[in-house]
N, C-alpha and C positions, 0 to 999 in steps of 0.2 A: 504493500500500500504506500511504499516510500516515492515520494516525487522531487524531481530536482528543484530545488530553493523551496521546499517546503516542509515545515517540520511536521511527524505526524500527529495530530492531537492528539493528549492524553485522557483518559476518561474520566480521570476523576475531576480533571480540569474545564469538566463541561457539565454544566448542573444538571441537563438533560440525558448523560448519555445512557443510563439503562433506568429498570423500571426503580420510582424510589428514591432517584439519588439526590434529588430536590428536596425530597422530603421525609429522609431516615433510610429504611434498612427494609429488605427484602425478609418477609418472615421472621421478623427481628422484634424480640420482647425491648434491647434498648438498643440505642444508637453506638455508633461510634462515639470516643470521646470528644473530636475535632465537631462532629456534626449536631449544631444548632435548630435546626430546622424539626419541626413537626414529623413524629416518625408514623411509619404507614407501613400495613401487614399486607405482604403480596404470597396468597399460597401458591403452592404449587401443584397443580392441578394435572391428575391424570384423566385423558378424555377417551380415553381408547374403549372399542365394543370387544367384547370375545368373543361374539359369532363374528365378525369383521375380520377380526385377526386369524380367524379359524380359517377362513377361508384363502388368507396369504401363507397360514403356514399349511394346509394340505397341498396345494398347488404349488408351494416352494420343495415341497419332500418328493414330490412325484416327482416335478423336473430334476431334482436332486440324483435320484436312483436311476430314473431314464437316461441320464447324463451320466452316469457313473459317477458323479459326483461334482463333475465339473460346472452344474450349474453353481453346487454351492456357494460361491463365491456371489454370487448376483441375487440367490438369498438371504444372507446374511447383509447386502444392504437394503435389501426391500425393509425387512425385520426391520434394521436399525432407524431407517428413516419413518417406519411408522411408529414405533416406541418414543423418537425424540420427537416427531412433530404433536405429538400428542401429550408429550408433556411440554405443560406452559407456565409462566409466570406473567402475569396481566395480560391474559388472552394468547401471548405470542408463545409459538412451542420455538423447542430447538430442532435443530438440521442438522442433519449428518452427510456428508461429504464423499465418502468412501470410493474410488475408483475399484468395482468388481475385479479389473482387471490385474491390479497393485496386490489386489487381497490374490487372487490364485497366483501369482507366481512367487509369493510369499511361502503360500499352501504349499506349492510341488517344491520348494526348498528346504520346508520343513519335512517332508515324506520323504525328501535324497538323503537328507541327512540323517533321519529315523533309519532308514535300511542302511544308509554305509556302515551306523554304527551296528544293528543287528546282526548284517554277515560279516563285519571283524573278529567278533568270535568266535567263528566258523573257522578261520583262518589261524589266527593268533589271538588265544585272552592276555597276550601282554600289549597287543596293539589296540583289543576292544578300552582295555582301561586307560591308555594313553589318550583315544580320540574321548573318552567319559571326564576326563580331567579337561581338556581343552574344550567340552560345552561347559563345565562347572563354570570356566574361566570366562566366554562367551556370554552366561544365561544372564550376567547384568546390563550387558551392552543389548541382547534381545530383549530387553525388560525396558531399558531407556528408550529403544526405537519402537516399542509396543506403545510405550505411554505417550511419544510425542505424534507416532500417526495417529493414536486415538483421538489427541488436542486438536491435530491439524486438523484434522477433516472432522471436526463440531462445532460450531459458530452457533452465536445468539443472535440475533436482530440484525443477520447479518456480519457482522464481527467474530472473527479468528479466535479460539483459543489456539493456544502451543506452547510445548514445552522446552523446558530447558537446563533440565538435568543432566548429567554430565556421567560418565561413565565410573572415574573414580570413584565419587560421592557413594554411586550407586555399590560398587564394587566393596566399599568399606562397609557400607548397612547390611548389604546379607553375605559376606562372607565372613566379616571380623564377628560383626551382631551375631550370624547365625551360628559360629563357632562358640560364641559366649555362651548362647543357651543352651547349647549340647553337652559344653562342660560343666555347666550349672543346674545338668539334669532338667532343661525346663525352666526352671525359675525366672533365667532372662528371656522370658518370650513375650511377656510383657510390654517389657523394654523395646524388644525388637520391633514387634507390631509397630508400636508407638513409631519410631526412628523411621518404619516404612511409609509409612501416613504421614509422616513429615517432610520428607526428601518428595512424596509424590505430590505434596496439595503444595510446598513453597516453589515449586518449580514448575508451578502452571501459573497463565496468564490469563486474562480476557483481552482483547487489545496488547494494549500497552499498563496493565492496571496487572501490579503481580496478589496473587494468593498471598494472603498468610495465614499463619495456623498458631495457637498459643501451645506451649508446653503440656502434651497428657499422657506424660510416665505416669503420673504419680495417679492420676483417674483411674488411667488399663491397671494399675497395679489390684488397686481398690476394686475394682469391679472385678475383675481375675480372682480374688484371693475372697470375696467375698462369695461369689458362685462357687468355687472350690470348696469353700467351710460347708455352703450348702449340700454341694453335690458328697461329701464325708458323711453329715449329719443325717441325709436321706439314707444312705445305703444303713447306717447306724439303726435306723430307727425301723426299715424294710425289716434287714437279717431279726431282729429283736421282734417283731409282729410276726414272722415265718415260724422263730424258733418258739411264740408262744401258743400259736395256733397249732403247731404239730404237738408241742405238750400237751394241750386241752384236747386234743384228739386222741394222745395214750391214756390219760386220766379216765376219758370219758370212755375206753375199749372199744373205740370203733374199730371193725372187722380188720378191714383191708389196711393198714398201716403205709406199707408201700404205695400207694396207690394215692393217699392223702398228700404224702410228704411228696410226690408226683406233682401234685395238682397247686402244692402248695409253693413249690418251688417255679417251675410256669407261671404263678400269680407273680412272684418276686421277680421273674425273668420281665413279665409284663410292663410291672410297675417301673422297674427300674428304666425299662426303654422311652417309657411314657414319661420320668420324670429327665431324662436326659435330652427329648426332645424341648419340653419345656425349660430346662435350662440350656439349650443351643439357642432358642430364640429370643429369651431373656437377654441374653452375650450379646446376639445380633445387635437388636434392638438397642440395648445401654449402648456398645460402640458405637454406632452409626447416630446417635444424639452427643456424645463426646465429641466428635469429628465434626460433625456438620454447626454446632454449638461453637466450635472453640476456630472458625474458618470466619474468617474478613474478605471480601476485595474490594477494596477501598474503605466508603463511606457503609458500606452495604453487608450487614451480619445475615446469620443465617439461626432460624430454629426451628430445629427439630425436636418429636415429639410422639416418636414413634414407642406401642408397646406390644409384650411381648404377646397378647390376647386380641389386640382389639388389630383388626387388619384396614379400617375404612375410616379414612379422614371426614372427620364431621366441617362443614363450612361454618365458619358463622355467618348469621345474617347481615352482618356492615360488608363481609366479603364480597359479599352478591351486587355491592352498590361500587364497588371498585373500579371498574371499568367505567364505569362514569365519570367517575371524578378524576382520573388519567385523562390527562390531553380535551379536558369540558371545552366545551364550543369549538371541536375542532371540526364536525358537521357544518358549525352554519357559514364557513367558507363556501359551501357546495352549494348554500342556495341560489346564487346567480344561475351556476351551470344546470340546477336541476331547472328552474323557471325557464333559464332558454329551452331544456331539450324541451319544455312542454309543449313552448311557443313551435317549437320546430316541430313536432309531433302535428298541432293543431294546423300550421300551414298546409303540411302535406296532408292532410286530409280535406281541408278545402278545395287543395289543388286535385283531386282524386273526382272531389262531387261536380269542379268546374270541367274535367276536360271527358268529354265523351267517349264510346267508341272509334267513331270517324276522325274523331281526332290526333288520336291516339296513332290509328293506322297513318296519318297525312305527315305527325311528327317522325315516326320509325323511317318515312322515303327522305324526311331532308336530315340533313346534316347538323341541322342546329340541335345541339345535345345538351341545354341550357335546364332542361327543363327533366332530365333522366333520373331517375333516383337511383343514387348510390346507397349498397348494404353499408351500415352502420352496429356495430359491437360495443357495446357500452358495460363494464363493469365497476365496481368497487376491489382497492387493492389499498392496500400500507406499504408506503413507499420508505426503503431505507435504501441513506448513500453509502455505506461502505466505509466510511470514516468514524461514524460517530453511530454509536445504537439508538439514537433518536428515528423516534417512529412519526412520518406523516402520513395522515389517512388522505386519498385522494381517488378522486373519479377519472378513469380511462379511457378513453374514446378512440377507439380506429378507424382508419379512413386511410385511403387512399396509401394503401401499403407502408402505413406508418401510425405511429404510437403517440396518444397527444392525454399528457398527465395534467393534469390542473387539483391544485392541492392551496394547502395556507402555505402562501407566500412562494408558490411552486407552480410552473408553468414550461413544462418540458416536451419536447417531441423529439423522439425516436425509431429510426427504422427499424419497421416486422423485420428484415431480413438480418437485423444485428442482436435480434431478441432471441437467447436462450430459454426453452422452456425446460423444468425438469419432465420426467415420466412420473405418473399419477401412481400413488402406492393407496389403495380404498379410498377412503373420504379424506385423508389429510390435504393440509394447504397445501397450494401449489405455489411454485419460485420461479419468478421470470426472473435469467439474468439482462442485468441492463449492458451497456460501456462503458468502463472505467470501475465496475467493480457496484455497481449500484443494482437492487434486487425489487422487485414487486411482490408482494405476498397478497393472494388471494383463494378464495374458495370458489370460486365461479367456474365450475370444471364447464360448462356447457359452452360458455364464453372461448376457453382457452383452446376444448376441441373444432371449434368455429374458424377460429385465428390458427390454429396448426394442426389442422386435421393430420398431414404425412409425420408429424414430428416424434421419433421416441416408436418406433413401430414393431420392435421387439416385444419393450415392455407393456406398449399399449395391449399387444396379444397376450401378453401374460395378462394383466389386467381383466382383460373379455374370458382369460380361463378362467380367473379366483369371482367371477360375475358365475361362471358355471362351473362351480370346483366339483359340482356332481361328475363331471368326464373326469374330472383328473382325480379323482375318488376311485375311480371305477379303471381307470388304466394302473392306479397305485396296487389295486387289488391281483388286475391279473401277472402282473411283473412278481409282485411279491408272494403270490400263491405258491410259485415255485421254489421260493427261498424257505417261507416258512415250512411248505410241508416236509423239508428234510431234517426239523427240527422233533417233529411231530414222532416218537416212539415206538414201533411196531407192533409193539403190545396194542400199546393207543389206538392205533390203525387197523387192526386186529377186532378188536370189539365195534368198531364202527362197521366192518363189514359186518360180523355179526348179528348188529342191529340194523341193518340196512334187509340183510337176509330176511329175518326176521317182518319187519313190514313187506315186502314182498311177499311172504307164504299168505298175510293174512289176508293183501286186499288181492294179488294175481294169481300167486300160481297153488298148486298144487302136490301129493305127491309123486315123484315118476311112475310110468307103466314098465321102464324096463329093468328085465330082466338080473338076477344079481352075478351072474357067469358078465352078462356084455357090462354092466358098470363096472366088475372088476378089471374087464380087460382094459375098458377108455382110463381106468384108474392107471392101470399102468404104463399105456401110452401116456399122459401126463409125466408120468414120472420120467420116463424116458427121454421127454423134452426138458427136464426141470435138471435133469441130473449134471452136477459139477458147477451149477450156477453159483453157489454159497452167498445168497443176500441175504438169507436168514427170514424168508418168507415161509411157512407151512404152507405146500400148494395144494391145492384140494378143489375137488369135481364134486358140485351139488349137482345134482342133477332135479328138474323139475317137468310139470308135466303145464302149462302156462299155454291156454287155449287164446289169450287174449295178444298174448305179447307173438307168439308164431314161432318160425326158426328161429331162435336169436341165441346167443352164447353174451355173456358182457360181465367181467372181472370186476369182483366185491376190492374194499382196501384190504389189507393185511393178508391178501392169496388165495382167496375162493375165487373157485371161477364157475358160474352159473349155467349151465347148457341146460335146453330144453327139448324133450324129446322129441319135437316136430323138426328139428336140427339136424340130428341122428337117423332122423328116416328120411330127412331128405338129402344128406351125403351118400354118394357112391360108395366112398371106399375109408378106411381109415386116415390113409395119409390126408383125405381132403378136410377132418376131423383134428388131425394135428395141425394143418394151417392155419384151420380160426382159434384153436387154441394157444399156438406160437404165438398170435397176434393179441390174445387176450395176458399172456402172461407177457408181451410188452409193455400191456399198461398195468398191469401191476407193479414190475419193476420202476417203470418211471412215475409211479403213483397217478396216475391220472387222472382216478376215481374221487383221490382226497383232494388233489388240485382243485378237481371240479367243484367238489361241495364247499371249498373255501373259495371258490370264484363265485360260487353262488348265495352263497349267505354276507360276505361282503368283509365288512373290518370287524366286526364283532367276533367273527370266525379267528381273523387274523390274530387279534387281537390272545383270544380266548385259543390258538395251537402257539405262539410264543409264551405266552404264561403256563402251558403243560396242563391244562385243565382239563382232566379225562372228563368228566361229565359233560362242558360246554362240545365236546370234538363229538362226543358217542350221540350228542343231541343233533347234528346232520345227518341221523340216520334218517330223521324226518324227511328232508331236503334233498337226498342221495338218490332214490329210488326215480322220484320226477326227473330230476335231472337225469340221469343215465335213459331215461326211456323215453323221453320227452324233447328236450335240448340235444343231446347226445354229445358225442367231443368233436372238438374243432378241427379245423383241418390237421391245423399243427399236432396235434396227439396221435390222430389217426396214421401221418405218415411217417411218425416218430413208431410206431406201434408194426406197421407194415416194414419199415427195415429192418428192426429187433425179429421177425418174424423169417424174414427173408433169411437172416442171418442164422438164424435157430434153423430152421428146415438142413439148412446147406451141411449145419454142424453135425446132423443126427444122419444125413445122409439122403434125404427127400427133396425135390424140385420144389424151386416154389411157384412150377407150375400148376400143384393140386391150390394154393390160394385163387388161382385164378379160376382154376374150373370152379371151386364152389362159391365164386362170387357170381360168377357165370349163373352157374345154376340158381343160386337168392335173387339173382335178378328175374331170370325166366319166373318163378316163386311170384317173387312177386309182382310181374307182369300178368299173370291169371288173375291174380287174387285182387288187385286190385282195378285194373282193368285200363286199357288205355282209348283217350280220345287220338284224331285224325293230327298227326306230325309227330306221334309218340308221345306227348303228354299225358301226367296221371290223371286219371278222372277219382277228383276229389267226392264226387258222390258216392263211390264205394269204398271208400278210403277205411273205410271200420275194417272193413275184413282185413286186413293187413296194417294197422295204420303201425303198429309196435311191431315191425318184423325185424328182421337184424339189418336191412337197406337204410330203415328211418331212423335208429339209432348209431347205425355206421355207414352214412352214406358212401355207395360205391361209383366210382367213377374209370370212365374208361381209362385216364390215366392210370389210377390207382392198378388196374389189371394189366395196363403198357407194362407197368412197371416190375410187376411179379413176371410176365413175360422174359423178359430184357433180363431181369436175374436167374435165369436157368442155369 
C-alpha cells in the first residue's frame, strides 16, 4: 500500500479507522488508558446457517474425493471465506484471501516431504533420524510462515493483517520452552502456552497498528493448577463412591459380586470421561477469555466471555441499536440520488405512454438514438479505500460499461472492465475489487450476476452444485460405496445375505423341486469353481423354486448364490450352469450386492458400515431384495462380473462360450414369455410373465455375448 512521497496512515492516527475507535473499545468492559472518549460495545456476531454451510461442505467433500483430493485446496477457501464473512463486528464480516493454488503446492510439499521421511527408514534409521532432527529444526520457520500466510490473506474493512515474527524468536519458545517443560515433567507448560500466545498475538498487525498482549504466566498458571486440584479431587472422591458402593453391595450379599464391581467400575470409567470433558472445556473456555481479555490494538480492547456450559451468545438489546448509531445520517447523503432515480423512473414512463406503436417502429428506421433506453443496475455497497478501514455507505449505478459510486463526500466512476468480482460462497457479501487497492462490499448477488454474468465460472458451477448438493450427495455415495464396503466385515456381510435370503422365501420364492443327487452335484460344480480362490467367502447354492422371478441365479453378500429351478431346466448342459454361476460369484467377490444396498439407502448406510454397526448393515436386508430384482446392477458390475467369469471358466478349463449360449438361450426365454412388438421391441403388456427373469435383472447385450465370444 506504500506510494512514492506518501507516508502510509497509521490507524490509530485516524479517529475513524475501524469500528469504535472514536468512541472506546470493541467488546470492551473499559477503555484504553490514553482513550477519553465514550466507550461503545461492538459484538461479534456469528451469522452463519448450518443447512447453508451443509451444503458447501457436502459438495466441497464430493469434489474433494472425485479429485482425489486435489480439489481440497479450493475447499478449504470456500470454508474459510464463509466462516470469516460471517463473522462480523458492526455488520462488517472479515475476508479471507487464500490463493487455492498457494494452498496445494504447499499440500504436495508437505506429502514429498511426509514420504521422503517415511521410506528413509526403509533404507537407513540413521538417515530417517537425521532428516527427523532437521524438521525438528525447520517446524519453527513452518510455524512463522503458517502464521504470516494466515495474517496475509485476512483483512478487515479491507485492511491487511500480517505478521512478523521472526524465526529465532520463534525457535527459542518451542524449542528452549518446550525443553523446559519436558524436564520439569510438565510443570513448564504453562509457561510455554503463555510465551506461544505471546510471540503469536505481538507479532501480528492490522495495518500499521501492532497487537499487544499483557503478561498471562501467572493466569495459565492459576487456571492450570486450579483445574488440576480439580481434576485430583474428582478422581479422589469417584474411587471413594466406587469403593463405597461395592462395600454396601458385600454388606448387603448381593449375589453376583463380580458383576456389580463390573458395572461399578464402567460407572467410574463413565464418570471420569464425562468429568474430563467438562474440564477440557472449562481450560478452553478460561484460556480463550485470558487471551482475548489481556489483547489491545491500539485504542481498541477486547472481551471475552465465553463458558464452559452455555454455547450461544445472548445480544443485549442496546446491541441491536448499534448499527444505527455507526456512521447516523450517512443514508441521507443518498436522498438527492434516490429523488432523481424517481424522477428518472417517472420520465421514462411518460415517455412509454407518449410514444406509440408507429412510433416506435419510425424511430428503430432512423438513426437518431436520442430517445433509446439504456439497461441500468443500481445497487447499495460500502465503499472502502484500502488505506484506512473507514467504511462509506454508497449507491452504485452502471451505465454505459462503467461504474458510477456516489456516497458522502464521494463521487467516483470506474470501468466494469477494471472491476474485480470475487466468486459467491452461499449468501455471504460479495467484494468488488476496485484500482488502486479500493473494495465495494455488497449483498446484491442479482445485481453483480447482471454486471458479470461470465465472471468466476468454475466456482459459479460449484455454487449451482451446493444450490443442488442432492447430485453431489448422490455421486458422494456411489464413489464411496466402494470404499466403504471393504470396511464392512464378512461376518457382517454374511448375515445381511442371510437376511436378504430370508425376505425372499417369504414374499417370492419357495422350496426347490429338485432333486437331492442333482443339488449335490450343482453343489459340487460350485465348488469346483470356488476352489483355490481363498477370500474367505463360504460359497453356497440355495436353490429355490420362484415362479414369479423365472430363470434367474443372483449372489446374496457374504457367498450364497440363489439359482432357481426354472434356471436349471432351462440350461442345456452343466458347463452353461457354471457360466452364470462364474458370473455370480464375480459379484460376490467384488461385493456388488452390499455396494448396491449402500448405493441404495444412501449416507445413513454409509455412515452406519464405517461405524461397524451390524444391526444398521443386516437392516438393508429390507432394501436388498428390490434392488437386486428390480434396479438390478449397473453396467459397470455387470462387466466387472462377466470378466471374473470369463477368467474363472478358462481357469477350470470350460469356454466361455457356454456364457454365451445361455445368455442366448435367456434371451430366446424371454423373447416367448414376454413377447415382442414389430422392430423387436418388448411388449410391455405382457411384461408380468417374465418381468423378474434373469435378462431384467442382468440385462444382456449383444456386446456383452461379442465378448464371451472373442474370449474362447
Amino acid at each position: 500500500m506504500d506510494e512514492p512521497g506518501r507516508k502510509e496512515p497509521h490507524l490509530g492516527g485516524n479517529p475513524y479507522a475501524y469500528p469504535g475507535a472514536e468512541r472506546g473499545a470493541i467488546n470492551g468492559a473499559s477503555a484504553s488508558p490514553h482513550v477519553t472518549a465514550d466507550k461503545r460495545r461492538y459484538p461479534v456476531v456469528f451469522t452463519a446457517s448450518a443447512g447453508e454451510y451443509f451444503r458447501i461442505w457436502i459438495v466441497n467433500l464430493a469434489l474433494t474425493i472425485l479429485t482425489l483430493g486435489i480439489y481440497s485446496a479450493w475447499a478449504k477457501v470456500r470454508k474459510k471465506r464463509y466462516f470469516y464473512s460471517h463473522t462480523r463486528i458492526d455488520d462488517d464480516g472479515f475476508e479471507y484471501r487464500g490463493n487455492p493454488v498457494a494452498i496445494l503446492k504447499g499440500r504436495i510439499i508437505a506429502v514429498a516431504l511426509f514420504a521422503i521421511y517415511s521410506f528413509a527408514g526403509h533404507f537407513s534409521p540413521v538417515l530417517k533420524i537425521v532428516f527427523a532432527i532437521v524438521l525438528a529444526i525447520a517446524l519453527p520457520w513452518l510455524i512463522v510462515r503458517s502464521l504470516a500466510f494466515n495474517a496475509y490473506n485476512s483483512a478487515y474493512r479491507n485492511i491487511r493483517l500480517h505478521f512478523s515474527g521472526a524465526y529465532v524468536e520463534c525457535f527459542k519458545v518451542i524449542v528452549l520452552y518446550g525443553l523446559l517443560t519436558v524436564i520439569s515433567l510438565g510443570l513448564g507448560y504453562p509457561y510455554l502456552k503463555a510465551q506461544l500466545i505471546r510471540f503469536a498475538a505481538r507479532n501480528h498487525h492490522y495495518g500499521t497498528t501492532q497487537f499487544e498482549i499483557s503478561n498471562l504466566t501467572r493466569s495459565f498458571y492459576r487456571t492450570y493448577l486450579k483445574a488440576f486440584g480439580v481434576l485430583i479431587l474428582s478422581f479422589i472422591v469417584l474411587g471413594i463412591a466406587v469403593a463405597v458402593f461395592s462395600l454396601g453391595a458385600g454388606i448387603a450379599g448381593i449375589g453376583n459380586r463380580g458383576a456389580f464391581s463390573s458395572s461399578a467400575g464402567i460407572l467410574f470409567i463413565v464418570a471420569a470421561y464425562g468429568g474430563y470433558l467438562l474440564l477440557f472445556a472449562y481450560l478452553r473456555a478460561r484460556i480463550t477469555n485470558l487471551t482475548f481479555n489481556a489483547v489491545t490494538i491500539g485504542p481498541v480492547q477486547f472481551e471475552s466471555t465465553l463458558r464452559a456450559l452455555r454455547r450461544q451468545y445472548r445480544r443485549d438489546h442496546r446491541d441491536s441499536r448499534i448499527s444505527h448509531a455507526v456512521g447516523g445520517g450517512a443514508h441521507a447523503a443518498l436522498s438527492r440520488w434516490k429523488n432523481a432515480t424517481t424522477r428518472c423512473g417517472r420520465t421514462r414512463r411518460l415517455r412509454r405512454r407518449r410514444s406509440p406503436a408507429s412510433g416506435r417502429h419510425r424511430r428503430s428506421r432512423r438513426r437518431n438514438v436520442r430517445f433509446r433506453h439504456r439497461a441500468v443496475t443500481e445497487f447499495s455497497a460500502v465503499y472502502y479505500d484500502g488505506r484506512t478501514s473507514a467504511r462509506t455507505p454508497v449507491r452504485v449505478r452502471a451505465l454505459d460499461h462503467s461504474l458510477h459510486l456516489v456516497g458522502a463526500e464521494l463521487n467516483i466512476e470506474v470501468a466494469l472492465a477494471d472491476v474485480h468480482v470475487d466468486a459467491r460462497v452461499g449468501d455471504t457479501r460479495r467484494i468488488l475489487g476496485l484500482p488502486g487497492g479500493a473494495q465495494l462490499h455488497t449483498d446484491d448477488h442479482a445485481a453483480l450476476a447482471a454486471l458479470f454474468p461470465r465472471a468466476n465460472r468454475l466456482e459459479a458451477w460449484v455454487h449451482e452444485l451446493e444450490r443442488r448438493w442432492g447430485y453431489a450427495l448422490a455421486a458422494l455415495v456411489l464413489v464411496v460405496a466402494k470404499w466403504v464396503a471393504d470396511f464392512v466385515p464378512v461376518d457382517i456381510e454374511a448375515r445381511l445375505g442371510a437376511e436378504t435370503l430370508y425376505a425372499l422365501d417369504k414374499s417370492l420364492c419357495a422350496r426347490s423341486a429338485l432333486g437331492a443327487d442333482r443339488q449335490q452335484a450343482l453343489q459340487k460344480l460350485l465348488g469346483t469353481l470356488t476352489s483355490g480362490l481363498n477370500d474367505g467367502y463360504p460359497y453356497r447354492l440355495e436353490f429355490r423354486a420362484c415362479g414369479a422371478v423365472g430363470p434367474n441365479a443372483f449372489a446374496l453378500p457374504g457367498g450364497a448364490i440363489v439359482v432357481t429351478d426354472a434356471l436349471i431346466k432351462l440350461a442345456q448342459n452343466d458347463p452353461q450352469i457354471a457360466a452364470v454361476l462364474a458370473h455370480e460369484i464375480g459379484h460376490v467377490r467384488r461385493r456388488h450386492g452390499l455396494r448396491l444396498a449402500l448405493q441404495s439407502t444412501g449416507a445413513a448406510a454409509l455412515i452406519a458400515a464405517l461405524a461397524g454397526d451390524a444391526v444398521s448393515i443386516t437392516g438393508l436386508a429390507v432394501i436388498l431384495p428390490t434392488a437386486l430384482l428390480q434396479s438390478g446392477y449397473s453396467r459397470d458390475f455387470e462387466n466387472e462380473a462377466d470378466t471374473d467369469a470369463f477368467r474363472r471358466l478358462k481357469a477350470i478349463g470350460l469356454s466361455p462360450k457356454y456364457f454365451a449360449e445361455i445368455m442366448m438361450r435367456l434371451e430366446d426365454y424371454h423373447a416367448k414369455a414376454g413377447g415382442r412388438q414389430d422392430g423387436g421391441k418388448r411388449d410391455t403388456s405382457t411384461a408380468d410373465k417374465g418381468a423378474l427373469d434373469y435378462l431384467s435383472t442382468h440385462p444382456a447385450t449383444a456386446e456383452r455375448i461379442a465378448r464371451a465370444l472373442a474370449n474362447q
